[in-house]
GURO-732551 format. One record per residue (C-alpha): residue in three letters; x negated, y negated, z negated. Coordinates in steps of 0.05 Angstrom, whole numbers, plus 5000, padded with zeros to 4 digits. Example, Ala and Ser with C-alpha at 12.3 -4.5 7.8 and 13.67 -1.06 7.14 Angstrom:
BEGIN
R_rest_u_v_w
R_ALA_4754_5090_4844 $
R_SER_4727_5021_4857 $
This chain:
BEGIN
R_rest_u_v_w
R_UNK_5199_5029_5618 $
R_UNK_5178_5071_5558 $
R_UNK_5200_5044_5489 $
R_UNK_5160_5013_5437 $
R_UNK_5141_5064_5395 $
R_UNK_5133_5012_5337 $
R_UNK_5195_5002_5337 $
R_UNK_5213_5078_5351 $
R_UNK_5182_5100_5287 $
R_UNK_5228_5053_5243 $
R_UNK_5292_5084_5277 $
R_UNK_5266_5150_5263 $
R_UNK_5265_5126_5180 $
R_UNK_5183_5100_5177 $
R_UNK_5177_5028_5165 $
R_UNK_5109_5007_5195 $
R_UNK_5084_4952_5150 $
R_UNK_5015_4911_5166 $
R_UNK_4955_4922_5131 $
R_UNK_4927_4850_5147 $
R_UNK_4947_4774_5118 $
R_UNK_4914_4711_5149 $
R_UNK_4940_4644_5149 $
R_UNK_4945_4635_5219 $
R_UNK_4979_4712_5232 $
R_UNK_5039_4678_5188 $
R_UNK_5035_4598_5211 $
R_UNK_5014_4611_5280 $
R_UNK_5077_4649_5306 $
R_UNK_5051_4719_5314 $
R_UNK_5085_4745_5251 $
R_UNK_5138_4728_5279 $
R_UNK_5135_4760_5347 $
R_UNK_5106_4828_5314 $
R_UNK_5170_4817_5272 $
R_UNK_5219_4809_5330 $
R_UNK_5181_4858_5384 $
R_UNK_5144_4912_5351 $
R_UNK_5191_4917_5295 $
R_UNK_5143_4899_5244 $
R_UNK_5175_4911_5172 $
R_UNK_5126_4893_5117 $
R_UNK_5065_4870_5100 $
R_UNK_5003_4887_5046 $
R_UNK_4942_4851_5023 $
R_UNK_4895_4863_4975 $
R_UNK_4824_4835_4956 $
R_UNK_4788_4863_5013 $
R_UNK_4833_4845_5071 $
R_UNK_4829_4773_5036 $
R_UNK_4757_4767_5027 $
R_UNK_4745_4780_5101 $
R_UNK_4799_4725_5115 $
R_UNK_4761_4675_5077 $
R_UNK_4687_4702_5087 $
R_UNK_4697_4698_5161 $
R_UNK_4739_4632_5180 $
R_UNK_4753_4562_5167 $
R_UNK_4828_4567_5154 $
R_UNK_4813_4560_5080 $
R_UNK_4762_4507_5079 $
R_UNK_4812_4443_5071 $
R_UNK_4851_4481_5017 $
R_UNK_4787_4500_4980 $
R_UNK_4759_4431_4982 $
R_UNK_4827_4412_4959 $
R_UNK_4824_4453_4906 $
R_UNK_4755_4441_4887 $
R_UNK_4768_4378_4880 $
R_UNK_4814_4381_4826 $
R_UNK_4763_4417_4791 $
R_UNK_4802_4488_4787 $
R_UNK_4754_4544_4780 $
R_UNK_4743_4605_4844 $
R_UNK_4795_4648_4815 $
R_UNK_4842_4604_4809 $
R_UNK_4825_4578_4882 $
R_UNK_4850_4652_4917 $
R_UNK_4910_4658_4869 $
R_UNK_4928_4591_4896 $
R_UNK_4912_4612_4967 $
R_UNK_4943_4672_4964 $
R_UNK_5007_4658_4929 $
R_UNK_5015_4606_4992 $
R_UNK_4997_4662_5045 $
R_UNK_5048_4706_5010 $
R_UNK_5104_4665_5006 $
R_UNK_5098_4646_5071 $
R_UNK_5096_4711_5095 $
R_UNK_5155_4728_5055 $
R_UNK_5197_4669_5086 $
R_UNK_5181_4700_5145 $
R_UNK_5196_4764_5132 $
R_UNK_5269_4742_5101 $
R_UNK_5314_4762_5146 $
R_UNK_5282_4833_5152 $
R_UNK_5295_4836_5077 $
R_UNK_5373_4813_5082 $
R_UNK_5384_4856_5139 $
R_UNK_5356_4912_5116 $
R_UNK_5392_4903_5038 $
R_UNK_5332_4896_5010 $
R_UNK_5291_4962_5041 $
R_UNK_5248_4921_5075 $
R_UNK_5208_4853_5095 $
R_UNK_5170_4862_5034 $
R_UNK_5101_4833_5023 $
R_UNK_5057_4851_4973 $
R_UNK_4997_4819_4932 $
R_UNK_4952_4851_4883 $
R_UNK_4938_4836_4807 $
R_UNK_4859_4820_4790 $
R_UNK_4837_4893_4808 $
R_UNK_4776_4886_4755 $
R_UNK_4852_4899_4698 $
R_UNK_4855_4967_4725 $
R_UNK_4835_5001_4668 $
R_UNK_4880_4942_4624 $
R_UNK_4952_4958_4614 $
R_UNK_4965_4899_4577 $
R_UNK_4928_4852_4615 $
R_UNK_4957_4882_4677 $
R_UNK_5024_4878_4655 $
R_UNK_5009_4798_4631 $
R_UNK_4977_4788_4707 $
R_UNK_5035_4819_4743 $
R_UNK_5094_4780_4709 $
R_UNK_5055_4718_4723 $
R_UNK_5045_4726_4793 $
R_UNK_5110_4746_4813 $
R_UNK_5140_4682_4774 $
R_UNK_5076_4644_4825 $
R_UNK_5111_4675_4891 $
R_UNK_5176_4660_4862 $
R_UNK_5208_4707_4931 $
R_UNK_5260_4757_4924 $
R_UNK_5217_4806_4976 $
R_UNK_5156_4792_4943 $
R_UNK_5118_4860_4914 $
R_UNK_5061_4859_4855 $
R_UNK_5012_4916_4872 $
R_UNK_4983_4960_4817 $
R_UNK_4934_5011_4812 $
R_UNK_4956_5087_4805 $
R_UNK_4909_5094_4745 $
R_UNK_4928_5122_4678 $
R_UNK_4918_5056_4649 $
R_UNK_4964_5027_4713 $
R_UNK_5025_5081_4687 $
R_UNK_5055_5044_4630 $
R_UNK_5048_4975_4666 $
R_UNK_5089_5003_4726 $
R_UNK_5139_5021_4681 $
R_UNK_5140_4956_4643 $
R_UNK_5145_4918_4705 $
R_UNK_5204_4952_4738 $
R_UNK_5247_4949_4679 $
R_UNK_5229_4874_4679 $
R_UNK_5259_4867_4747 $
R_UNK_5199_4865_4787 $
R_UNK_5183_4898_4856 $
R_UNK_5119_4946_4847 $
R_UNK_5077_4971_4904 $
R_UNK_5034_5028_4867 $
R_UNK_4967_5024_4904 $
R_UNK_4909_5080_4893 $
R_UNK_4939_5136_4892 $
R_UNK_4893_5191_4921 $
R_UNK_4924_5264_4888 $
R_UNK_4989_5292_4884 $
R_UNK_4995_5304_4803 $
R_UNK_4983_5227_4791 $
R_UNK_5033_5215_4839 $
R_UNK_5084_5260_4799 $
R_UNK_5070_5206_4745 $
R_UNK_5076_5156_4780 $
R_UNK_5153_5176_4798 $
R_UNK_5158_5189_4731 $
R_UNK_5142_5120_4714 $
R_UNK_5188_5089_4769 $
R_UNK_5247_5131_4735 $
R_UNK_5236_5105_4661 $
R_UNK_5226_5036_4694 $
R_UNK_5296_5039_4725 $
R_UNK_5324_5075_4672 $
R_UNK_5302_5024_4617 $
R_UNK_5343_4962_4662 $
R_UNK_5410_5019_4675 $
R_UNK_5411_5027_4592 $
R_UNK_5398_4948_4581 $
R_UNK_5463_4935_4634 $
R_UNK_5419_4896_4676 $
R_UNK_5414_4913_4755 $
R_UNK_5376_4959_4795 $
R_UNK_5408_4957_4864 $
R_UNK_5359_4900_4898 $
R_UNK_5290_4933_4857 $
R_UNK_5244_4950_4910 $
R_UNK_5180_5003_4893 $
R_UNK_5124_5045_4937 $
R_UNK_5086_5093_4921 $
R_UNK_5015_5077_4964 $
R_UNK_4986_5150_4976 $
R_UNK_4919_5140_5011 $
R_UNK_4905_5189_5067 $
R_UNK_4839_5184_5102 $
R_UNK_4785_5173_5042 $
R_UNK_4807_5240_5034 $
R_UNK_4789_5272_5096 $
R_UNK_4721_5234_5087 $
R_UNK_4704_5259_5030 $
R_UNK_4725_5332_5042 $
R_UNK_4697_5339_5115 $
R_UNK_4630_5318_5088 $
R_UNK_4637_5372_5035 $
R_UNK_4652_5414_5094 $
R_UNK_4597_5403_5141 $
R_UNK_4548_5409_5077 $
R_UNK_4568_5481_5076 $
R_UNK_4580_5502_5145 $
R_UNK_4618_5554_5174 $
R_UNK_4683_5526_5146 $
R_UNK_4700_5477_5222 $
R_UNK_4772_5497_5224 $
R_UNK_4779_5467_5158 $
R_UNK_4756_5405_5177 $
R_UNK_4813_5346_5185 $
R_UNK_4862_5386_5150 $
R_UNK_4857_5362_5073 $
R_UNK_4887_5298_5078 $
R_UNK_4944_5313_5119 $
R_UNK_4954_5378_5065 $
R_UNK_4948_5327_5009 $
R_UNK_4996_5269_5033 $
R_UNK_5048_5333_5051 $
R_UNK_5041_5358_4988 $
R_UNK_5059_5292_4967 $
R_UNK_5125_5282_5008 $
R_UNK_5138_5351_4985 $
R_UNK_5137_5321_4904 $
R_UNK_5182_5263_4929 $
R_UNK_5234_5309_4957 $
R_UNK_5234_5344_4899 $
R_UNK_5252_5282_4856 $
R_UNK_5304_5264_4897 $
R_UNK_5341_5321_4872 $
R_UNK_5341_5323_4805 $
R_UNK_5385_5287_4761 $
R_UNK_5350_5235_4731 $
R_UNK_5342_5210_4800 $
R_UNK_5426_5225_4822 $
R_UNK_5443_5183_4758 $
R_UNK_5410_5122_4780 $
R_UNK_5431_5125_4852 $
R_UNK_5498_5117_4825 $
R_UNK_5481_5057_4792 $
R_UNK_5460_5032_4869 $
R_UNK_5385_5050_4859 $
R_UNK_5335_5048_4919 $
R_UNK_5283_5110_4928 $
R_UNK_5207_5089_4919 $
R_UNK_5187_5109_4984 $
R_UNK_5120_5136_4998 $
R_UNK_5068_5081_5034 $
R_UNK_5026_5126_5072 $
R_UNK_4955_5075_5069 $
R_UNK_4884_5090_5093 $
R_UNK_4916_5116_5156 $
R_UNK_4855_5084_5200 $
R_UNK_4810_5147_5242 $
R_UNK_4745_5141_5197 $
R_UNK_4718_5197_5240 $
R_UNK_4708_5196_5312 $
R_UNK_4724_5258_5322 $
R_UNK_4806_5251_5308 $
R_UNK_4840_5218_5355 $
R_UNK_4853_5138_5338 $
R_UNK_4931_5157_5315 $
R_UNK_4915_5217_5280 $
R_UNK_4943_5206_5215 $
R_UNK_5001_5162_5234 $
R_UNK_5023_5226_5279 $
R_UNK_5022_5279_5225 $
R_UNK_5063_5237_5176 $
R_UNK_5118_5209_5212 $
R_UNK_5177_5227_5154 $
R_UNK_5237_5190_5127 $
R_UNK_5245_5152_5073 $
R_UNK_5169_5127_5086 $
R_UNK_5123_5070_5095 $
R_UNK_5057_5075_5141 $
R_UNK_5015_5008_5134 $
R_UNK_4978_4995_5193 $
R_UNK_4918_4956_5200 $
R_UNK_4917_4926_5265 $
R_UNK_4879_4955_5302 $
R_UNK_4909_5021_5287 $
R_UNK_4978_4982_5290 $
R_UNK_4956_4965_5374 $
R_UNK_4935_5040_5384 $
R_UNK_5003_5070_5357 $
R_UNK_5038_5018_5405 $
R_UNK_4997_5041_5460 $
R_UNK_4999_5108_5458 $
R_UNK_5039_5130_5400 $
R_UNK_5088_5190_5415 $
R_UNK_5138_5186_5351 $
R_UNK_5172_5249_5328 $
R_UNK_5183_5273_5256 $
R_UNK_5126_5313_5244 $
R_UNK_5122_5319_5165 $
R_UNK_5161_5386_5162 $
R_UNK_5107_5422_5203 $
R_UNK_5051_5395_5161 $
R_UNK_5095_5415_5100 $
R_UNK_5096_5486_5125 $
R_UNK_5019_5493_5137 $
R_UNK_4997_5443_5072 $
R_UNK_5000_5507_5016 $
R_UNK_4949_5552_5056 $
R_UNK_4909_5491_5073 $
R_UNK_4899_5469_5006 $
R_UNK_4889_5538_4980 $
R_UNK_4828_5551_5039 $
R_UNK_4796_5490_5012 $
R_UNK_4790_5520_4933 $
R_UNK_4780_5581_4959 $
R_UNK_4721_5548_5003 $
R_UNK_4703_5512_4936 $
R_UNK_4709_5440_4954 $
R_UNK_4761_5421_4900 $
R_UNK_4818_5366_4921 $
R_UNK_4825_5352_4841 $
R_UNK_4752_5337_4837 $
R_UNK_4754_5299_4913 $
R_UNK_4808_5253_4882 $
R_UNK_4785_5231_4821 $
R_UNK_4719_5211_4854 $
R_UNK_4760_5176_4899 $
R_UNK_4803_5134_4850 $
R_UNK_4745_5112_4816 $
R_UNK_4701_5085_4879 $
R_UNK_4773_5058_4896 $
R_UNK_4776_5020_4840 $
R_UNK_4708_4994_4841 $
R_UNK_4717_4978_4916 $
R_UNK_4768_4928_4897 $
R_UNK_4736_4906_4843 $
R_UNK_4676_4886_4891 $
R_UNK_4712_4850_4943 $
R_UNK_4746_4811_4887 $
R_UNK_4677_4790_4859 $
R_UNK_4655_4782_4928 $
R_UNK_4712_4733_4942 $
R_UNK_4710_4689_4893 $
R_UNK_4622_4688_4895 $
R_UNK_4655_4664_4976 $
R_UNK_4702_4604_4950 $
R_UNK_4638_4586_4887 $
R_UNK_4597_4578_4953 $
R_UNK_4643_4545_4996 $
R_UNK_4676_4496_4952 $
R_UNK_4602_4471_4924 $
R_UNK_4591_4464_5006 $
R_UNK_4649_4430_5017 $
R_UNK_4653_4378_4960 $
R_UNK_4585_4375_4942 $
């Protein structure tokens, strides 16, 4: 009997992580079996995957009539909710954490994504829910934007785990490393500990593919081009990680115990029908990574996956790749600053949505 290859990919140094939080997922048992059979090690939400949670089910009604009830306004309805789904999740998810030192069984939840262009507010947001989870594997998300930069910082030195969503090119992911080493670097000069702070780096793969292929097929003639950019882009990424791993900035906080902030590889769904349903989760299979799966993508790669390091032959091929595509005139700089902005107002919108979902249901449920 073949293997799980789940389970394979986090031998070969990929955690797969979920991209998918309900209540019943954590209460109902199957966290737990994903946990203990397909080597599940981590899990992220954010204001989409939520909205869909409550929009489409009951398992939120009693809570939100609860909550209603004592008069508490929408917003403060999901952090409520959420901060519940989370720590459960991360009680769940505990013994990953303890077994793996503190690599793993991490869970994230995201600040109000409508602060993304607010450092301070960001920064004010983040403290406050990770004092809410109150969990030792919990993980704040915050957006890759300038604005986002100093906040990461600010919250790493405080002590708190950052998962660094948004993050669409490779020079704003430079930053972001940047602003993981000041972070860490700030708590080693202060004497306080760094050897249990967690941080990833979510690099979003997909979107970019989407937006480039259409770009693509506008133009014509350019087919072998198509399905390439994304895979360049996230390579190009690993490439920048590498690269931080040797200089010294990064050697002088591993002495003081300090953990790498691994890249997330996110948006790893097949948008197009023409790539085969594991495409991106194939091409990226590296070390010292993270691929968050949502679940139906999570039940393909168990199916059919076929796990081998891959990243060094997309590595190889990413610098003529990238340089066909300016050369073709679709520009990736261009491609990913479009994309960081719909990002942000994506979130934004499902946020808005979400809470528009509790205003209805609560005046439903207690009116």
């Amino acid at each position: 009997m073949s293997r799980n290859p789940l389970v394979v990919l986090g031998e070969l140094g990929q955690s797969p992580w979920n991209d998918f939080i309900t209540r019943d997922l954590v209460t109902g048992g199957e966290l737990d079996r994903l946990i203990a059979e397909d080597g599940l090690k981590g899990m992220t939400s954010n204001p989409t995957i939520f909205q869909k949670a409550v929009a489409s089910s009951s398992l939120y009604d009693q809570d939100i009539r609860n909550l209603a009830g004592m008069s508490l306004q929408p917003r403060d309805i999901f952090e409520s909710i959420a901060v519940t789904d989370v720590q459960s999740a991360c009680d769940a998810f505990s013994p990953v954490y303890e077994r793996s030192g503190g690599v793993d069984g991490l869970v994230s939840l995201e600040v109000d994504p409508t602060l993304a262009r607010d450092t301070a507010g960001t920064i004010t947001e983040a403290r406050r829910l990770w004092a809410a989870v109150n969990r030792p594997n919990a993980m704040i998300k915050i957006p890759g934007t300038v604005e986002g930069l100093p906040a990461i910082a600010r919250c790493l030195a405080d002590g708190i785990n950052i998962n660094v969503t948004l993050l669409f090119a490779v020079a704003r992911y430079e930053q972001v490393i940047d602003a993981f080493l000041k972070g860490l670097e700030e708590r080693v000069a202060k004497g306080q500990p760094v050897d249990r702070l967690a941080s990833v780096a979510s690099f979003f793969v997909s979107r970019v593919d989407g937006k480039v292929d259409a770009a693509i097929d506008a133009r014509g003639g350019l087919d072998s081009l198509r399905g390439t950019a994304a895979i360049a882009n996230a390579c190009a990424a690993y490439a920048a990680f590498e690269k931080s791993l040797a200089g010294p900035r990064w050697q002088a906080l591993v002495a003081r115990g300090a953990k790498v902030q691994r890249p997330l590889w996110a948006s790893t769904s097949t948008k197009d029908p023409k790539y085969q349903d594991v495409y991106y989760v194939e091409a990226l299979i590296a070390e010292h990574t993270v691929n968050t799966l949502p679940p139906a993508t999570f039940e393909a790669y168990k199916d059919h996956g076929k796990p081998v390091i891959r990243i060094r032959e997309g590595m190889a091929k990413a610098p003529a790749q990238l340089a066909a595509l300016e050369k073709a005139g679709i520009s990736l700089d261009e491609v990913t600053k479009t994309l960081e902005v719909e990002g942000v107002a994506s979130f934004a919108k499902s946020y808005a949505e979400l809470l528009a979902v509790i205003e209805h249901k609560a005046g439903a449920l207690v009116g």
